[in-house]
Biopython code that builds the backbone (N, CA, C, O; Angstrom):
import numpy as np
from Bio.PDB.StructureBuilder import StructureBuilder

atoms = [
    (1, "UNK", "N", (-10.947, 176.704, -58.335)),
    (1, "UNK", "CA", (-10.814, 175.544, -57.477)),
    (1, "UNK", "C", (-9.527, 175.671, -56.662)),
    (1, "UNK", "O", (-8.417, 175.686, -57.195)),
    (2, "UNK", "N", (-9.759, 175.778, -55.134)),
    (2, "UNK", "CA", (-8.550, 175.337, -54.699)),
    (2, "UNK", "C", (-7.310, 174.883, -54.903)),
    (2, "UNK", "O", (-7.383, 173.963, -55.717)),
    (3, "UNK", "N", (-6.062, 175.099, -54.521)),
    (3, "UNK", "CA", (-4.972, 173.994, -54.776)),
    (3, "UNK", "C", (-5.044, 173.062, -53.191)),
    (3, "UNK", "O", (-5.811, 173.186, -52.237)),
    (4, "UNK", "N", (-3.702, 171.970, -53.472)),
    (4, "UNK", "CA", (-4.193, 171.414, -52.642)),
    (4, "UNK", "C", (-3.023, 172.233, -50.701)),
    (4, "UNK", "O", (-2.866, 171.890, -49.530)),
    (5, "UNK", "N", (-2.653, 173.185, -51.484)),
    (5, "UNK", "CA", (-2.424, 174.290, -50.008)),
    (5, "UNK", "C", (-3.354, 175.278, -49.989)),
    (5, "UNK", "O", (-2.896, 176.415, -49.879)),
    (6, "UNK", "N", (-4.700, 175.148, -50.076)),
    (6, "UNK", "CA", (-5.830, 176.059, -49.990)),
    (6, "UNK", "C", (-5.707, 177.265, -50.874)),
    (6, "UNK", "O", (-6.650, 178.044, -50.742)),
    (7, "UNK", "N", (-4.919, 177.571, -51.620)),
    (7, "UNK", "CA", (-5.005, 178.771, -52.348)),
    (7, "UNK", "C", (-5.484, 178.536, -54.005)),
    (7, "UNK", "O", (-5.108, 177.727, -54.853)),
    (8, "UNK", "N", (-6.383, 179.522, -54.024)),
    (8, "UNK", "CA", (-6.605, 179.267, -55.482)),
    (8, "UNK", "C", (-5.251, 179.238, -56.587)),
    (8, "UNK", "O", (-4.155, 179.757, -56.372)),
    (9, "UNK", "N", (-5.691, 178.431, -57.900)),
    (9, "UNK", "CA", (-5.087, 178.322, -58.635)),
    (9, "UNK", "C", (-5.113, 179.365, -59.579)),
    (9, "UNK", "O", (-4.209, 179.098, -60.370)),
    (10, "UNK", "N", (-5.618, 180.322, -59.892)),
    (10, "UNK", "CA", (-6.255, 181.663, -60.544)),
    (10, "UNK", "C", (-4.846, 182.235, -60.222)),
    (10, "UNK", "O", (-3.943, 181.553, -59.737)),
    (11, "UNK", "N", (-4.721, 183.888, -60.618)),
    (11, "UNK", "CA", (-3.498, 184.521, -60.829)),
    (11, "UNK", "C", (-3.600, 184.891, -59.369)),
    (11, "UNK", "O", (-4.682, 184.697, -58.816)),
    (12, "UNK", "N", (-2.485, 185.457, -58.606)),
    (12, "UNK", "CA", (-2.569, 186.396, -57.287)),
    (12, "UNK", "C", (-2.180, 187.465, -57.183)),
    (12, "UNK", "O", (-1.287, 187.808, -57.957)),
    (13, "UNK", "N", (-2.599, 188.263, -56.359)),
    (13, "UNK", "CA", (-1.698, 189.907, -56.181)),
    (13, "UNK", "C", (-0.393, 189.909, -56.682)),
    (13, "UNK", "O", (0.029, 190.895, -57.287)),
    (14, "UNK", "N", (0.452, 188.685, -56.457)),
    (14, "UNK", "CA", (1.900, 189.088, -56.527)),
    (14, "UNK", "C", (1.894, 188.995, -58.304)),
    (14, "UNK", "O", (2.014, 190.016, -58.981)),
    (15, "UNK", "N", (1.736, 187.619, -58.917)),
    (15, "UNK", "CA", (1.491, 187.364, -60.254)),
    (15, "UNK", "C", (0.831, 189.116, -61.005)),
    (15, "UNK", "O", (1.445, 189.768, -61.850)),
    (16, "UNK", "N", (-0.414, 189.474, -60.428)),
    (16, "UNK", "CA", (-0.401, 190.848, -61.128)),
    (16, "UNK", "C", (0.030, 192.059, -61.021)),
    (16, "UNK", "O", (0.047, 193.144, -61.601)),
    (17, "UNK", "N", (0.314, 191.610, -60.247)),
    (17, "UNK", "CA", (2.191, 192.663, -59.950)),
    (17, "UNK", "C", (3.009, 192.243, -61.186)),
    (17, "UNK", "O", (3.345, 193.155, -61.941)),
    (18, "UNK", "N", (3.426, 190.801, -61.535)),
    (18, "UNK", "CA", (4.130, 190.709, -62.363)),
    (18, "UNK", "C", (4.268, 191.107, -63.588)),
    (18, "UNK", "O", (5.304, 191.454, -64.154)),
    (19, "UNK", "N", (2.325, 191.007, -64.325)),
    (19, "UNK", "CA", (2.232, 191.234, -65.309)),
    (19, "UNK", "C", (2.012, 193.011, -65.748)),
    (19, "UNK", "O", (2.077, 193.572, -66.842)),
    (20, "UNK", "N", (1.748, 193.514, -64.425)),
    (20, "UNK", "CA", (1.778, 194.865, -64.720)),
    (20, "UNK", "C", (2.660, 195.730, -64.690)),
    (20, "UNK", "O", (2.465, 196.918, -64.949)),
    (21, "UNK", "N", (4.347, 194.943, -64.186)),
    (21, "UNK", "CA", (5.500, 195.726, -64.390)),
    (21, "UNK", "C", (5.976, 195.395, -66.235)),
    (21, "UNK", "O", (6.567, 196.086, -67.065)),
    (22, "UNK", "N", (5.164, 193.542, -66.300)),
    (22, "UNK", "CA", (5.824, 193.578, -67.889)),
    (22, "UNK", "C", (5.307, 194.529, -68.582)),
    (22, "UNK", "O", (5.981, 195.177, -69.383)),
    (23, "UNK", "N", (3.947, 194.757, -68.354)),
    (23, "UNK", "CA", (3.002, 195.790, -69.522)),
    (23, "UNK", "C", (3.777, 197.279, -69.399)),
    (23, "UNK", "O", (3.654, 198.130, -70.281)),
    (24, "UNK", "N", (4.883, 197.555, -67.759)),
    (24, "UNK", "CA", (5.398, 198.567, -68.009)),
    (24, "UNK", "C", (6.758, 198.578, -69.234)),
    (24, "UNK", "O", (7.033, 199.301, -70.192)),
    (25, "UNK", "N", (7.333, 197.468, -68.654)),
    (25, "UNK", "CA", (8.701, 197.134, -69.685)),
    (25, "UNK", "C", (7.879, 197.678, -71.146)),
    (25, "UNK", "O", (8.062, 198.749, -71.724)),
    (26, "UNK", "N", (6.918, 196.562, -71.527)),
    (26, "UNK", "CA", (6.587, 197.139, -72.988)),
    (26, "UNK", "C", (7.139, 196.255, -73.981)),
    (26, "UNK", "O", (7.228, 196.455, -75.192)),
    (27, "UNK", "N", (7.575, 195.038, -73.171)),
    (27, "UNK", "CA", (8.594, 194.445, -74.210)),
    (27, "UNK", "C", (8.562, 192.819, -73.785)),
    (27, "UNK", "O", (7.522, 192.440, -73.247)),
    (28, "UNK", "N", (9.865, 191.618, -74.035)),
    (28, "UNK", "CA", (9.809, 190.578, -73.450)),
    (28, "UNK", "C", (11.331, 191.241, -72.399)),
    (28, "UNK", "O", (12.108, 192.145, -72.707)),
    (29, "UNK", "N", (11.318, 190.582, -71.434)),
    (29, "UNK", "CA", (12.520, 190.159, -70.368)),
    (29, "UNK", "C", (12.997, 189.223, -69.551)),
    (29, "UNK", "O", (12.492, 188.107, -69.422)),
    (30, "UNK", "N", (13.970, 189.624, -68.973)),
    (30, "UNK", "CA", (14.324, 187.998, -67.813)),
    (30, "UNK", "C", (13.260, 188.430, -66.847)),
    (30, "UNK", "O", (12.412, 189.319, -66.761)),
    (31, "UNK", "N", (13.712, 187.346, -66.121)),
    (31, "UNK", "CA", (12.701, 187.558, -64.700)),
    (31, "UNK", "C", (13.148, 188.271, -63.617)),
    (31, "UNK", "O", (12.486, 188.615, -62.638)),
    (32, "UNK", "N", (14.718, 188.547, -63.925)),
    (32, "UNK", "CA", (15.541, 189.188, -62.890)),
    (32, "UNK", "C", (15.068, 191.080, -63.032)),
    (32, "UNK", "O", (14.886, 191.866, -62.102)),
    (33, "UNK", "N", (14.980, 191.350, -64.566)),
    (33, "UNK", "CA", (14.152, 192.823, -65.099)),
    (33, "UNK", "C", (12.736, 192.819, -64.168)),
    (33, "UNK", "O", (12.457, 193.609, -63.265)),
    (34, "UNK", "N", (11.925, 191.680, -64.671)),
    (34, "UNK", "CA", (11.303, 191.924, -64.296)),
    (34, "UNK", "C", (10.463, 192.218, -62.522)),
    (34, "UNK", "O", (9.573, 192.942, -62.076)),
    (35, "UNK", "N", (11.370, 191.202, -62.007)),
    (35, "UNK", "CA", (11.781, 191.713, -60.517)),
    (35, "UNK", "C", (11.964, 192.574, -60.204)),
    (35, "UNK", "O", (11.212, 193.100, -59.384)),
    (36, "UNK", "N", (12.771, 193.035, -60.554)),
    (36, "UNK", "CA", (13.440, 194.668, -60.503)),
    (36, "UNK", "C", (12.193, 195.682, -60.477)),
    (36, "UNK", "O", (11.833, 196.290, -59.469)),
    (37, "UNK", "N", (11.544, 195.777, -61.839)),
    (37, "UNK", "CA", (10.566, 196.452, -62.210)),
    (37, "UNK", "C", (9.729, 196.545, -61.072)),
    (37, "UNK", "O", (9.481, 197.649, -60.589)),
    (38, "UNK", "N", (9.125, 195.177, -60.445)),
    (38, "UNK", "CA", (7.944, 195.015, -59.380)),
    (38, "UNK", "C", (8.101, 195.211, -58.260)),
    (38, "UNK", "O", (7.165, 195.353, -57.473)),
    (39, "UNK", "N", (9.593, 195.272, -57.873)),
    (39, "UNK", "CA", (10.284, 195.252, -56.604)),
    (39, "UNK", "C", (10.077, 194.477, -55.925)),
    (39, "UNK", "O", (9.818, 194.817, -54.770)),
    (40, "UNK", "N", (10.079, 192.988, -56.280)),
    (40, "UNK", "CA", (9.987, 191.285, -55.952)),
    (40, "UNK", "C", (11.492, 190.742, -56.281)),
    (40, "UNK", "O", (12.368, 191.112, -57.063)),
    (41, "UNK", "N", (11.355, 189.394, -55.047)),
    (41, "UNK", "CA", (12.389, 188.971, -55.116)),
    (41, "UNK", "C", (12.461, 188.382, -56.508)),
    (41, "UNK", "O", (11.448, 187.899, -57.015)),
    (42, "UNK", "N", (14.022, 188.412, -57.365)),
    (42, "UNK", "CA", (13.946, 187.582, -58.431)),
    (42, "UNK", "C", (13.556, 186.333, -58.330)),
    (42, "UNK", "O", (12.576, 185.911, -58.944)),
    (43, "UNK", "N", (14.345, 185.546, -57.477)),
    (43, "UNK", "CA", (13.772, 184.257, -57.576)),
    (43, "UNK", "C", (12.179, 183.554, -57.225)),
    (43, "UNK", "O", (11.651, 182.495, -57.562)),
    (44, "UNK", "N", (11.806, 184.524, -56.520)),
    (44, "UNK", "CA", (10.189, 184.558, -56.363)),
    (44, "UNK", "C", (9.518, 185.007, -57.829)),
    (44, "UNK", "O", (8.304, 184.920, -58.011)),
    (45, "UNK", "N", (10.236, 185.390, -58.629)),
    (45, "UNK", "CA", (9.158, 185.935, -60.063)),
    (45, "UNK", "C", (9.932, 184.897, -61.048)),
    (45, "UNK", "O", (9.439, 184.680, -62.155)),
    (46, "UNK", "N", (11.111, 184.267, -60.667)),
    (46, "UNK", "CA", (10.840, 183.433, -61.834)),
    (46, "UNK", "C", (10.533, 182.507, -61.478)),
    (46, "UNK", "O", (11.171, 181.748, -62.208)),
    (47, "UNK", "N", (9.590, 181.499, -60.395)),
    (47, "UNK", "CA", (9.066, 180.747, -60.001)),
    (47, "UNK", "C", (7.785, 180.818, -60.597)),
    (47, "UNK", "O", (7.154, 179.849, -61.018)),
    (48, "UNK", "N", (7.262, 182.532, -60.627)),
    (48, "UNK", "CA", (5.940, 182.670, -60.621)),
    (48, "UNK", "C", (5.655, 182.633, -62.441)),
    (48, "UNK", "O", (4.526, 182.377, -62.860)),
    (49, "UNK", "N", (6.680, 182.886, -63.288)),
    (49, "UNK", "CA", (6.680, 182.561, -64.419)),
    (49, "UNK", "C", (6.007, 181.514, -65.024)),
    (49, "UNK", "O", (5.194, 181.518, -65.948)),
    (50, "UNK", "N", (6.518, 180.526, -64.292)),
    (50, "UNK", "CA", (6.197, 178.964, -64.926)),
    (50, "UNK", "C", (4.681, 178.730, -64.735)),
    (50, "UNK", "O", (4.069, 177.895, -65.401)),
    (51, "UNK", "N", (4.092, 179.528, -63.769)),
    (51, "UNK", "CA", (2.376, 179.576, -63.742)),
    (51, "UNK", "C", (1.800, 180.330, -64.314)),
    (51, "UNK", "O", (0.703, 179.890, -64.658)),
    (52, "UNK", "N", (2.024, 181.476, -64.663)),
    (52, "UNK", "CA", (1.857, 182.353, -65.733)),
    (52, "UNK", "C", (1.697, 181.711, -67.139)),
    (52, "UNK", "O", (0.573, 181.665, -67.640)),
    (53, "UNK", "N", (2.572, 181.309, -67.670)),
    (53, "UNK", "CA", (2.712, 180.408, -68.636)),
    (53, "UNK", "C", (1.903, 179.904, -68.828)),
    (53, "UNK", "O", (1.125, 180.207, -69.733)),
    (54, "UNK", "N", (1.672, 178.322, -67.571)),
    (54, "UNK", "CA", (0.940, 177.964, -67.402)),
    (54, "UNK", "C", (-0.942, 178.289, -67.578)),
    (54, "UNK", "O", (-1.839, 177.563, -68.007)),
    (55, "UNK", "N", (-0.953, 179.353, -67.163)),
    (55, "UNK", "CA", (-2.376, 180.084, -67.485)),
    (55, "UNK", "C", (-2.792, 181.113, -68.714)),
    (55, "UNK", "O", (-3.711, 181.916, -68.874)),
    (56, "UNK", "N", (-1.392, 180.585, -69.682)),
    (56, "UNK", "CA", (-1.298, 181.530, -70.688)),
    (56, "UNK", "C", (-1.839, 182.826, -70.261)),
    (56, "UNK", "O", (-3.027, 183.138, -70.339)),
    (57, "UNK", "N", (-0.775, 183.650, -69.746)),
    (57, "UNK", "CA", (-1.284, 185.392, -69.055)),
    (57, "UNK", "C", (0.336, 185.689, -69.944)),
    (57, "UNK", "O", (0.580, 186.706, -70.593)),
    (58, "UNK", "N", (1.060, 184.789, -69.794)),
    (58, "UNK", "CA", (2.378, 185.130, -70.425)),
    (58, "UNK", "C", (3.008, 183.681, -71.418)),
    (58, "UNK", "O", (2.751, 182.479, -71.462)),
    (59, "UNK", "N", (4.010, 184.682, -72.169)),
    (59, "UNK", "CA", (4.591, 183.356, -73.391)),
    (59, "UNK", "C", (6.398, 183.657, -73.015)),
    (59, "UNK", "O", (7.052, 184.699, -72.992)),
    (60, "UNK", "N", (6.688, 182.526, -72.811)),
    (60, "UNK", "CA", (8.368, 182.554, -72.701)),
    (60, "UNK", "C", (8.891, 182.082, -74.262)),
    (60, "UNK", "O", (8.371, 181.278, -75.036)),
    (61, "UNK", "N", (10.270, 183.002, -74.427)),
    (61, "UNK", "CA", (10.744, 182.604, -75.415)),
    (61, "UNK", "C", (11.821, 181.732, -75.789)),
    (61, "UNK", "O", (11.984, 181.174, -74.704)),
    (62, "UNK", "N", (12.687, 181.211, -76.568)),
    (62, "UNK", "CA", (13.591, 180.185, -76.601)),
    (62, "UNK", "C", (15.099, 180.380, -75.985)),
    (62, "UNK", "O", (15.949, 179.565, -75.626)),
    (63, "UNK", "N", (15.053, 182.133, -76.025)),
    (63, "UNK", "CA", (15.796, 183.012, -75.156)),
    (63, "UNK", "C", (15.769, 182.980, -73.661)),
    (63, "UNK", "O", (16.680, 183.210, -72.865)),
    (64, "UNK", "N", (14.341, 182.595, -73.425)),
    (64, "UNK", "CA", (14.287, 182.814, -71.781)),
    (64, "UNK", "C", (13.735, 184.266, -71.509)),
    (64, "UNK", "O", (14.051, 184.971, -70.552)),
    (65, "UNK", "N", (12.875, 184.581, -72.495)),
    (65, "UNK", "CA", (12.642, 185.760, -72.250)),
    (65, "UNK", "C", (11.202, 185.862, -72.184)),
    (65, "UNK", "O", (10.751, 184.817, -72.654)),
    (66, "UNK", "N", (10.026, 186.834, -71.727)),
    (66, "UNK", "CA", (9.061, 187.039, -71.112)),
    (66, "UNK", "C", (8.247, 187.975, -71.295)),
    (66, "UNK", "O", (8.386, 189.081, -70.773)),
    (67, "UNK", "N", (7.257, 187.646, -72.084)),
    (67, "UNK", "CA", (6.132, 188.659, -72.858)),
    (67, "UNK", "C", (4.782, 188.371, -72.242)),
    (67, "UNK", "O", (4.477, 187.196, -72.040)),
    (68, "UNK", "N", (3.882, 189.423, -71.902)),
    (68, "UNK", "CA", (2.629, 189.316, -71.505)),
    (68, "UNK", "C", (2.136, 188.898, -72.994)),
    (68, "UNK", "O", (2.671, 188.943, -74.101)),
    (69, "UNK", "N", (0.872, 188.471, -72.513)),
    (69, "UNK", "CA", (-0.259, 187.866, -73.656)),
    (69, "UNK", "C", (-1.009, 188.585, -73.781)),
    (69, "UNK", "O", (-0.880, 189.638, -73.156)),
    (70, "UNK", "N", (-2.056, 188.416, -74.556)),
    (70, "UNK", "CA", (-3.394, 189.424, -74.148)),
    (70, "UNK", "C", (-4.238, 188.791, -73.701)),
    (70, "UNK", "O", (-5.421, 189.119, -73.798)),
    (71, "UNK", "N", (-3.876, 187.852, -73.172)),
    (71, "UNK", "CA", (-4.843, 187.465, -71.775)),
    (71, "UNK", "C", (-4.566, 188.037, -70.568)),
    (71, "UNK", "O", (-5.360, 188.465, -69.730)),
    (72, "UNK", "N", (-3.301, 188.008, -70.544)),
    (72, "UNK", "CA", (-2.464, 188.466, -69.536)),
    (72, "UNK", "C", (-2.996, 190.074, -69.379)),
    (72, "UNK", "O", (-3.238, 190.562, -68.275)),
    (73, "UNK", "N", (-3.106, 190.645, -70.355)),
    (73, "UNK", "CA", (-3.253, 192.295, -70.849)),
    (73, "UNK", "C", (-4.549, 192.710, -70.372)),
    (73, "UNK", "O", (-4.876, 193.740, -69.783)),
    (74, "UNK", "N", (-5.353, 191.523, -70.809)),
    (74, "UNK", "CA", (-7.000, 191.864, -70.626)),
    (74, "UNK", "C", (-7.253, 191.766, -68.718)),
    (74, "UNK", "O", (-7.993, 192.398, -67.964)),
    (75, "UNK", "N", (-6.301, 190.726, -68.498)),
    (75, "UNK", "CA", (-6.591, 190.570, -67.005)),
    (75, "UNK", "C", (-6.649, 192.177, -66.126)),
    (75, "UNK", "O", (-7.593, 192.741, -65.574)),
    (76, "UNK", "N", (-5.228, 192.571, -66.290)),
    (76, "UNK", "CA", (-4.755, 193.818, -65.501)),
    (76, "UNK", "C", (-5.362, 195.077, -66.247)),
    (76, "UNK", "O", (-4.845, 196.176, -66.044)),
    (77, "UNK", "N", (-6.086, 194.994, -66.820)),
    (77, "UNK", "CA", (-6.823, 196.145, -67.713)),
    (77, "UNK", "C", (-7.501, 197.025, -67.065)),
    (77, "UNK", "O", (-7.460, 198.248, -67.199)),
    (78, "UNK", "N", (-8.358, 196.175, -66.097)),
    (78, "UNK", "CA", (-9.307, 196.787, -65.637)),
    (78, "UNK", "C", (-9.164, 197.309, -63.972)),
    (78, "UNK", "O", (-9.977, 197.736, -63.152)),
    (79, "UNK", "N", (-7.907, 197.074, -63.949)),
    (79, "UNK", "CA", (-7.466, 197.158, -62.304)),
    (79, "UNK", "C", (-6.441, 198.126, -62.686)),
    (79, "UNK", "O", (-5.309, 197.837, -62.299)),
    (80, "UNK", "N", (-6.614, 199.594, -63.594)),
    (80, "UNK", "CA", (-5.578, 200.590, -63.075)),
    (80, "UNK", "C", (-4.560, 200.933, -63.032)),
    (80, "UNK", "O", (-4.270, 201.925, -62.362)),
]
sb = StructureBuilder()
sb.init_structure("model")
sb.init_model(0)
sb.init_chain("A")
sb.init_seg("    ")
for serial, (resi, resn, name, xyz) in enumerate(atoms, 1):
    if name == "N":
        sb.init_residue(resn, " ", resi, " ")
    sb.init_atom(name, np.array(xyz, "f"), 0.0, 1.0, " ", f" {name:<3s}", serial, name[0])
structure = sb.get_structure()
C-alpha cells in the first residue's frame, strides 16, 4: 500500500543496500559502519533504520547497535 508521498511502504533499493552491507559486516553496528559499508550518507541510513526495525528486516540493540534478522536475510537472499 502506498504511503501517503506515493511510495510504497515495503523495503527500497536503498534499505537493501542497507541490509546487504550488514549481512557483509556479519555482525551488529552503528549506522555510521554501516554507511560506510554501503557508501550512503550516514545520516540517510540511520533514518532508514527506524523502518527497518519497523518491518522487522532488522533488531537494534540497547547499545544502539544493528543486526539483520532473518527476515531481513531471507529478503536479500535471493537478489545476489
Amino acid at each position: 500500500m502506498p504511503s501517503a508521498c506515493g511510495r510504497s511502504a515495503g523495503p527500497d533499493e536503498v534499505d537493501k543496500a542497507i541490509l546487504r552491507a550488514l549481512r557483509k559486516i556479519g555482525g551488529s553496528a552503528k549506522p555510521k559502519d554501516i554507511a560506510e559499508r554501503a557508501g550512503l550518507d550516514a545520516r540517510r541510513v540511520a533514518a532508514k533504520m527506524r523502518k527497518l526495525v519497523r518491518l522487522g528486516l532488522v533488531e537494534r540493540s540497547e547499545e544502539g547497535l544493528y543486526s539483520i534478522t532473518e527476515n531481513g536475510l531471507k529478503l536479500i537472499e535471493g537478489q545476489g
